[in-house]
Structure formats: C-alpha cells, structure tokens
C-alpha positions as CSV (number, residue, x, y, z in Angstrom):
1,X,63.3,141.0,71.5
2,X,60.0,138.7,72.2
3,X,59.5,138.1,75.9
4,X,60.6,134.7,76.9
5,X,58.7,132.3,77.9
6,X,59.3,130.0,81.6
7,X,61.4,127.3,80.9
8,X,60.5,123.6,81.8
9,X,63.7,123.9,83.9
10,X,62.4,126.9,85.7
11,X,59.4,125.2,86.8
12,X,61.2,122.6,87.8
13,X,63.2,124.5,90.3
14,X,60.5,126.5,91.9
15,X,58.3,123.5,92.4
16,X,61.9,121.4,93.5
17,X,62.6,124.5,96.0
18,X,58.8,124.7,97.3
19,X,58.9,121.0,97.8
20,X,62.1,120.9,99.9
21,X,60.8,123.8,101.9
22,X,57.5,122.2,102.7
23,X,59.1,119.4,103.9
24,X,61.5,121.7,106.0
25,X,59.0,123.1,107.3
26,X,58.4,120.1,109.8
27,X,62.2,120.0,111.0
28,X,61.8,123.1,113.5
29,X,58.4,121.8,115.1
30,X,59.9,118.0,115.2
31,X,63.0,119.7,117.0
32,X,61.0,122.2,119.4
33,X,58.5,118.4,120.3
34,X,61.4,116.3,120.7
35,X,63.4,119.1,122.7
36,X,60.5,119.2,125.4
37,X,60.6,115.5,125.9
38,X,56.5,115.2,124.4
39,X,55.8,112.7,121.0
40,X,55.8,114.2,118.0
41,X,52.4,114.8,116.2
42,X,53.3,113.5,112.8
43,X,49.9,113.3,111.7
44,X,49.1,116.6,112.3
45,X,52.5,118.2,110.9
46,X,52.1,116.0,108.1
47,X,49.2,117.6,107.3
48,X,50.5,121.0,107.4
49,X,53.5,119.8,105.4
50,X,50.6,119.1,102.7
51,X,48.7,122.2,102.8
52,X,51.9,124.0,101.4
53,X,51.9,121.9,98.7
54,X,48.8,122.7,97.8
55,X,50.2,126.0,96.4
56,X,51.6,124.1,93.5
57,X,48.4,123.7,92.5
58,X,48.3,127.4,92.1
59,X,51.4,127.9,90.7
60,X,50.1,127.9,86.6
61,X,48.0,131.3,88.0
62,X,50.4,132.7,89.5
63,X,52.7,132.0,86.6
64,X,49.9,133.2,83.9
65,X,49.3,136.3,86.3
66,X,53.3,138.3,86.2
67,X,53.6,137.2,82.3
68,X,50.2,138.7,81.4
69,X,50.3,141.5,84.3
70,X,54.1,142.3,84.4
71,X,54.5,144.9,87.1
72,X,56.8,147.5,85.1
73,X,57.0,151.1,85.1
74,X,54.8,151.1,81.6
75,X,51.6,149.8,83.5
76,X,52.3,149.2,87.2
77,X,48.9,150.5,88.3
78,X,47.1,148.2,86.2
79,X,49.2,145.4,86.4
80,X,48.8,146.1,90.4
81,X,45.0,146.1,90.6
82,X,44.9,142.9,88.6
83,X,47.4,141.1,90.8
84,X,45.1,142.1,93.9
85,X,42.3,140.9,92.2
86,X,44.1,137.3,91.2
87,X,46.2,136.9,94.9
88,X,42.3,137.5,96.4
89,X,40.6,134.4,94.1
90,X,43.7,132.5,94.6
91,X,43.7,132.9,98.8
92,X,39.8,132.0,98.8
93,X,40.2,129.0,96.5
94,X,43.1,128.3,98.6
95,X,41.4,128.4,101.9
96,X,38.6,126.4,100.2
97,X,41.1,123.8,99.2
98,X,43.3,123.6,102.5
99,X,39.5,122.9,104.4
100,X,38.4,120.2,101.9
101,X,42.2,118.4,102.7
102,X,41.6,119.3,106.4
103,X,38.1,117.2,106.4
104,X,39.2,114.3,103.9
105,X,42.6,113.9,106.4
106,X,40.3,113.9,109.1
107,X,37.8,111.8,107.6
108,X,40.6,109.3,106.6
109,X,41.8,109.0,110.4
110,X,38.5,109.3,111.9
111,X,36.4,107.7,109.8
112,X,34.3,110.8,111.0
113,X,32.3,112.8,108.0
114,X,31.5,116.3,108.4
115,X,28.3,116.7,106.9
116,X,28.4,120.0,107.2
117,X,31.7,121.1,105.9
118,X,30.6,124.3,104.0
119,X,29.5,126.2,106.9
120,X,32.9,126.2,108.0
121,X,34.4,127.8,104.6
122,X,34.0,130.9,106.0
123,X,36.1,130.9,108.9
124,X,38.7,129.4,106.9
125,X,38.7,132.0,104.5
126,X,38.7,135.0,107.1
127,X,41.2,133.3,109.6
128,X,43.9,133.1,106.7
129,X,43.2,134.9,104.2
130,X,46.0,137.6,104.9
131,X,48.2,134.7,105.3
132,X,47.5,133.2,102.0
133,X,47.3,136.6,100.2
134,X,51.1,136.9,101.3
135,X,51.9,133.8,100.1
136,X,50.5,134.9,96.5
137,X,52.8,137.8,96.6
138,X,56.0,135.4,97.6
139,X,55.3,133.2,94.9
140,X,54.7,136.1,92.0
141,X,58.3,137.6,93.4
142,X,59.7,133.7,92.8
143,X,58.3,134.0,89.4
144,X,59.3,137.7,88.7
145,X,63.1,136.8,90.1
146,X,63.5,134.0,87.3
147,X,61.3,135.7,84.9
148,X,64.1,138.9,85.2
149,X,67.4,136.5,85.2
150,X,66.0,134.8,82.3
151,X,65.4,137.8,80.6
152,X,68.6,139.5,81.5
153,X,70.6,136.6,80.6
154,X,68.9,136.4,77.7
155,X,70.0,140.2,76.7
156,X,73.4,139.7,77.4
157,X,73.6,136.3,75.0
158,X,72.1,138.7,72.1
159,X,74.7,141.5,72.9
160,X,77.0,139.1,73.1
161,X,75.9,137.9,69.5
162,X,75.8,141.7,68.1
163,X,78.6,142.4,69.1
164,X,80.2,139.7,67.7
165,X,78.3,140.3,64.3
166,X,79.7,143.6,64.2
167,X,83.6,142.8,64.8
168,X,82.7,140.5,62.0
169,X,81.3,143.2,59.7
170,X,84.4,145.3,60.5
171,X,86.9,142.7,59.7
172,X,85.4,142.6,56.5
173,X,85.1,145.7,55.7
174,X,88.3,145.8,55.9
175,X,89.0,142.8,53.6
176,X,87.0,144.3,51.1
177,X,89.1,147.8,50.9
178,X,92.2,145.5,50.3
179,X,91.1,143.4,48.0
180,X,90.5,146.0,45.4
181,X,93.6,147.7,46.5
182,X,95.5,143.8,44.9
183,X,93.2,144.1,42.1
184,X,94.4,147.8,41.0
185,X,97.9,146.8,41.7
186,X,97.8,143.9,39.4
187,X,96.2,145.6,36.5
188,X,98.6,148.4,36.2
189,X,101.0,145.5,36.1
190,X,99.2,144.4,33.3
191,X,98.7,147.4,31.3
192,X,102.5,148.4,31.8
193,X,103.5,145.1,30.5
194,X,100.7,144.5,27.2
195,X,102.7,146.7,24.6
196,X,105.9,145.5,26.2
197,X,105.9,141.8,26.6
198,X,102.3,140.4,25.8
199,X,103.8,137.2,26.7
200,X,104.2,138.3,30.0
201,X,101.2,140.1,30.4
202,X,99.1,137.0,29.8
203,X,100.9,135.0,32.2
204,X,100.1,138.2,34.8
205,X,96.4,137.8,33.7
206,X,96.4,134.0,34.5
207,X,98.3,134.2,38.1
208,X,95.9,136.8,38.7
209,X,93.2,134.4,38.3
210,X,94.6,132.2,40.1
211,X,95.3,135.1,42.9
212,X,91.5,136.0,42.9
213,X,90.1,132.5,42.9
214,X,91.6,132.3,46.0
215,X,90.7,135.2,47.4
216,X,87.2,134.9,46.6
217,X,88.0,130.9,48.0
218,X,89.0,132.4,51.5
219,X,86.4,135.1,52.1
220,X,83.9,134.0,54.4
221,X,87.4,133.3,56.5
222,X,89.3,135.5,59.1
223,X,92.3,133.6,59.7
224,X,93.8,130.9,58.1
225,X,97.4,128.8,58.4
226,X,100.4,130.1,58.4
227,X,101.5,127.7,54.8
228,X,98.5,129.1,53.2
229,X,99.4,132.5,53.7
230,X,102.6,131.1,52.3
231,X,101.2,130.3,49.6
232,X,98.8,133.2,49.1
233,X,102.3,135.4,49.1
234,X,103.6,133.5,46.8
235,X,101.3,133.9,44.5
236,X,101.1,137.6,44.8
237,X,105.4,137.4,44.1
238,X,104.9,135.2,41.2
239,X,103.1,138.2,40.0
240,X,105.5,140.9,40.9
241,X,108.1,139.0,39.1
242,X,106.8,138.9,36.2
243,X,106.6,142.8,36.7
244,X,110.3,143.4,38.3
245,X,112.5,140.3,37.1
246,X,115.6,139.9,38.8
247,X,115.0,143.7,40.3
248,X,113.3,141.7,43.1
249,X,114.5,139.5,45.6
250,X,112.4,137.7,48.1
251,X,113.5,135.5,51.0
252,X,111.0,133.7,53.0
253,X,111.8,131.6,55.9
254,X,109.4,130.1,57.9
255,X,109.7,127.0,60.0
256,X,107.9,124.2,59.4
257,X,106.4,123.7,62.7
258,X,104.5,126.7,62.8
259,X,102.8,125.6,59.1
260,X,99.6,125.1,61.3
261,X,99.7,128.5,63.4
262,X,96.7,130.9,62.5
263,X,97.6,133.8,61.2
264,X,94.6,136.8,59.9
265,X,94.5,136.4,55.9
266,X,96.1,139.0,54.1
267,X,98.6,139.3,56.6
268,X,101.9,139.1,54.9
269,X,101.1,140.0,51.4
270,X,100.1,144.1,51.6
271,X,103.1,144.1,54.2
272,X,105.2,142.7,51.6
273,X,103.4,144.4,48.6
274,X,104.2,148.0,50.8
275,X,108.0,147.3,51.0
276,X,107.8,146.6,47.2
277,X,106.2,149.6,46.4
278,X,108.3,152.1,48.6
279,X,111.4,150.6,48.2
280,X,112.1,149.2,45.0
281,X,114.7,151.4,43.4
282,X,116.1,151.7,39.8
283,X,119.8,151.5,40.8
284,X,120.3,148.0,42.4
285,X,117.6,145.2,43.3
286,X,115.0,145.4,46.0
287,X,116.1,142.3,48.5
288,X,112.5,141.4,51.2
289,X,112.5,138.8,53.5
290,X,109.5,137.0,55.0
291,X,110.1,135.4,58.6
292,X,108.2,134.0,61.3
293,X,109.1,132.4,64.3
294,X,108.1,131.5,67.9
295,X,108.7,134.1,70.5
296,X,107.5,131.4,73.2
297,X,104.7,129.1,73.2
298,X,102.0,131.6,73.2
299,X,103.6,134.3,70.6
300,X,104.4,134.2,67.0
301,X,106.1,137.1,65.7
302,X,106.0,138.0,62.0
303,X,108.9,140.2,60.4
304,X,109.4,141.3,57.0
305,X,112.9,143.4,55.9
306,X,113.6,145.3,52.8
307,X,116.9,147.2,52.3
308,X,115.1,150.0,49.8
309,X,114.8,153.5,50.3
310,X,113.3,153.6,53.5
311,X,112.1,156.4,55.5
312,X,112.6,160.2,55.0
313,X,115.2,161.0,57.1
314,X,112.9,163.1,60.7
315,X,109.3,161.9,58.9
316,X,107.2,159.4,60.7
317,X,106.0,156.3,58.7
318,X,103.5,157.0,56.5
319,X,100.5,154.5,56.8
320,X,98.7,153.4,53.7
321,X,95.7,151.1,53.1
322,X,97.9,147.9,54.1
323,X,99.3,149.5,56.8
324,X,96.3,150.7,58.8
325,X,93.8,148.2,57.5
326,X,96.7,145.2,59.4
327,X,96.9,147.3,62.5
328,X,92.9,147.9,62.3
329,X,92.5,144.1,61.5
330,X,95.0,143.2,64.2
331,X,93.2,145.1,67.0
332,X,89.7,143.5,66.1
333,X,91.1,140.0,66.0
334,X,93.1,140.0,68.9
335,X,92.8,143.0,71.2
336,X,95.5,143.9,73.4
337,X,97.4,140.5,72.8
338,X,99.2,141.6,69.7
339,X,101.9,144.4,68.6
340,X,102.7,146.3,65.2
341,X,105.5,148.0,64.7
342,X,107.0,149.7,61.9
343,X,110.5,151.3,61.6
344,X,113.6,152.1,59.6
345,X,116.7,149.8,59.6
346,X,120.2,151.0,60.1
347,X,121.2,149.6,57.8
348,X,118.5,151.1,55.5
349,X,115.3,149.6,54.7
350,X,112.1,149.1,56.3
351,X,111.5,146.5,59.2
352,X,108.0,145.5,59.9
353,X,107.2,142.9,63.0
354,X,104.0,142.0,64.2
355,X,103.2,139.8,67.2
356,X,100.0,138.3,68.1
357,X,99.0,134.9,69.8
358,X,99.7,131.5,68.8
359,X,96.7,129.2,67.8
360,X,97.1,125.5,67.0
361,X,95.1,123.4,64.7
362,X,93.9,120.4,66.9
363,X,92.8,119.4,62.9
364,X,96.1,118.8,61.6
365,X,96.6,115.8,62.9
366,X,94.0,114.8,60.8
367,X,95.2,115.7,57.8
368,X,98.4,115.0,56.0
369,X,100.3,118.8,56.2
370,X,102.4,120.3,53.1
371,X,105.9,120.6,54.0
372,X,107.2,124.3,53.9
373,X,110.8,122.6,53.2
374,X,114.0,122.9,55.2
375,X,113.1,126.2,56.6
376,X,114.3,128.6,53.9
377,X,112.5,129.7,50.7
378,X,114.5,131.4,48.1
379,X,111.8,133.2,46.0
380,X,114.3,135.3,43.3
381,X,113.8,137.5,40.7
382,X,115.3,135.5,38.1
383,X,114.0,134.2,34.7
C-alpha cells in the first residue's frame, strides 16, 4: 500500500491547534500580572504570542523531514542523524527569525533602528537553541502522531475492503457449484424424456432457458426479494412437472407483505429440488410445501415440508450440495443472526426451516409490486 500523503485537513488541524495554543500561551502570564495587582505588558506578551507562530513557518520542513526521513525500525539511525541535522538548520533559522521580529517590533514601537542587528544573532542562537531544537522534535512527533493514525486508519479501511472482497468471492463460489448442480438436473430430465415424449422434452429445453437466463440475469446479486425467489421456484417446478406430472404436488404460501423481504438467491429452490429428489416415491405422489412467514419484526423464517421417504430410521441427515452450500451461504451472509435446521417429520417427511433477518426494500415504494395473490399458491402436478 503507497504511503499516504498529509491531508489538507491534517494541516489544518496542527496549524488550528498551534494557533489556539499560541494564543493560550498569554492566559497564564495575563492571570499571574493581573493576580499581583501590576498592568499587563500586552506589547511584550504579544510579541511572544508571535514568535510561536513563527514555527508555522517551519512547519512544510518539518512536514518534508518525517515523510522523507520516517523514523522506523528499517532505517532509524539514518532517519535519526538527518533529523538532527534538519531540527539544528531549523532552530538557527528560527532564532534568526524570532531576532529579525524582535527588532522590526521594536523598531515599530520605538521608532529605534538597530543598525547593528547581526551582531546579536549569535546570542540569539546560543541562548535558545536547545529550546528551539525541542520544539523541532514536538512538532515532528505532531506530524508522526497523524502521519501513524492516518496510516492506520487507512489499513483498516483496506482490510475492511478485503475482507469484504473475499466474503464476496466465497458467496460466489458457492453460487457457481449450484448452478451447475440445476443445469445437470435439468438435462437428465431432458434426456429421460427425448425418446419418451419429445413434446415434452422441448418444452423442458425452453423453461430451461428461461431458468438460465435468469440465473445468468441475477448473478452479480446475493440476495434478492422474496416474489422473485417465488418466481425463480416456480420456474424450476414448471420444470419438474413436466418430468413428474401429477406425481408432484407443490404448495407454496407466502404472504404478500413479505414480497419485498431479502432473501439470499437460490434459497428455496435446491431446498425444494432436495425434498424432490429424496422423497419422491413410485407408490403415491410426493406433496412439498413452500412457506414463509414473520417470526417478529426482525425474523423471517422459511419452511419447506415433504411427506416422502424421509430419513433412515438412527442416520443423521445427509448433507448434499444444496444442503451445505445454504448453510455455507447462510453463515457468510448473515453470521450468527440466522438458523438452519433440518429434520424428520412425524408424520414422515422432511422439514427444513431456516431463519435469518428481515430486510425491507425502502425501493418498493417506488415501484408498483406484483401481487403474490391471496396468500396461497397451489402449484400441482396436473396436466
């Protein structure tokens, strides 16, 4: 990561904060003079007051000094030398300053010229040049202070940033492993229905263009509304129908008030594609059903039923690609803040529910929304 570079708001500060205490710097003499009963020498605090502000004038070095010499562990002694070398030219041109302010103030109020102002440079530089030489070394710690928060804050914005790429690579990782998981699915529909029913095989073909359009449509996107997951599902049923017939009976019942909660995409359908698939039986139809509802107004909880085979009887549930990829996607989307659970029925079947948190869309009040229907939707296996 480059090394940044001070900020105009930086500078502002330090010269805001050397400013206020310059001025400051007059309230404890003022106090101790007017305490004591004798008139305050304005004139003379005033121009002390000054001769700290003179440091701004300095403040560029000093600034160019800790970015070019940074006093790390890589090059301390070198960066140290050179700092002595710049806080000595900067005390001496300091002291040099502070006498030609000294003479012009008393010049001004005097109307007294020194004419020989020069020989006195050298007093000035010996009488404060340890003084001023602290000073240098107050300022470059100003300068190093920022310079560190800056940098640190700066660090934790880009962790911040990878760390967010990364959750974003995972969650489509996952994505990617179940769309192709769809895809196979669908094309061993296909193949079982071409020498059986071509008729029915084409219309397969065509809802599963229709299914991958709108995959491919939804991709750059983690979570979308609960009605276009819906719909997605749907979609995927109209597909398994034309595989099953009336051996497949779907209810879905989802309220229309929580058409505009987010939901992950691909939440519903390898759920319900995973009761198909282990619980369709030859003997009697497979009956799913799809619901959602509110658990308060922070939770929604997903639950989809099937009354097939279930589990073997001692076994714990056997996690395939929808499985684990939901709970993986789950946990990167929403943390602690959401549930999956998976279990047999007693009354045979499967029972999946999922919580997670409820998310408004402050946009659908800008847009007209599609109306799920009374609350109930019969999706049947009939012809």
């Amino acid at each position: 990561m480059a090394e940044p570079r001070a900020t105009s708001w930086n500078r502002r500060l330090l010269l805001g904060l050397w400013l206020a205490a310059s001025l400051m710097s007059l309230v404890p003499t003022a106090l101790q003079y007017l305490t004591e009963g004798q008139p305050v020498p304005w004139g003379r605090m005033t121009s002390e007051a000054v001769g700290w502000l003179l440091w701004i004038v300095f403040f560029p070095v000093v600034l160019w000094g800790e970015r070019r010499f940074p006093l790390d562990r890589s090059n301390w002694g070198r960066s140290l030398a050179a700092h002595v070398a710049i806080g000595s030219a900067v005390s001496v041109a300091y002291a040099l300053l502070v006498l030609v302010k000294s003479e012009l103030v008393l010049a001004i109020g005097t109307g007294d010229y020194a004419p020989y102002i020069w020989q006195q440079a050298s007093g000035f530089v010996l009488g404060g040049f340890y003084i001023y030489f602290l000073v240098y070394w107050m300022i470059l710690a100003l300068f190093m202070a920022t310079g560190y928060y800056r940098r640190l804050r700066l660090r934790e914005v880009e962790v911040e940033r990878l760390a967010a790429d990364l959750s974003r690579a995972q969650l489509r990782m996952l994505q990617l492993q179940l769309d192709p998981h769809f895809l196979f699915n669908a094309l061993n529909a296909v193949a079982a229905l071409v020498h059986i029913d071509a008729d029915r095989a084409e219309s397969v073909v065509g809802l599963l263009g229709d299914f991958l359009r709108r995959s491919l449509q939804n991709a750059h996107r983690q979570e979308v509304q609960l009605r276009e997951e819906v719909d997605f599902l749907e979609l995927y049923l109209a597909i398994e129908r034309t595989r099953f017939g009336s051996q497949l009976l779907v209810e879905i019942a989802v309220p229309p008030e929580l058409g505009d909660d987010w939901v992950p995409q691909l939440i519903l359908q390898p759920l319900v594609e995973n009761s198909i698939r282990h619980g369709m039986r030859s003997t009697r139809a497979l009956q799913v059903s799809v619901e959602a509802r509110a658990l308060d107004a922070s939770m929604l909880e997903l639950r989809i039923r099937d009354d097939g085979r279930g589990l073997e009887s001692g076994a714990p549930p056997e996690e395939g690609v929808g499985v684990s990829n939901t709970k993986a996607r789950l946990l990167q989307l929403y943390g602690g803040r959401q549930s999956f659970t998976l279990r047999q029925r007693p009354q045979g079947g499967v029972e999946v529910v999922v919580t997670l948190p409820r998310r408004g869309n402050q946009e659908a009040a800008a847009r007209p929304s599609r109306n799920l229907g009374t609350g109930t939707l019969i999706v049947d296996g009939g012809p």
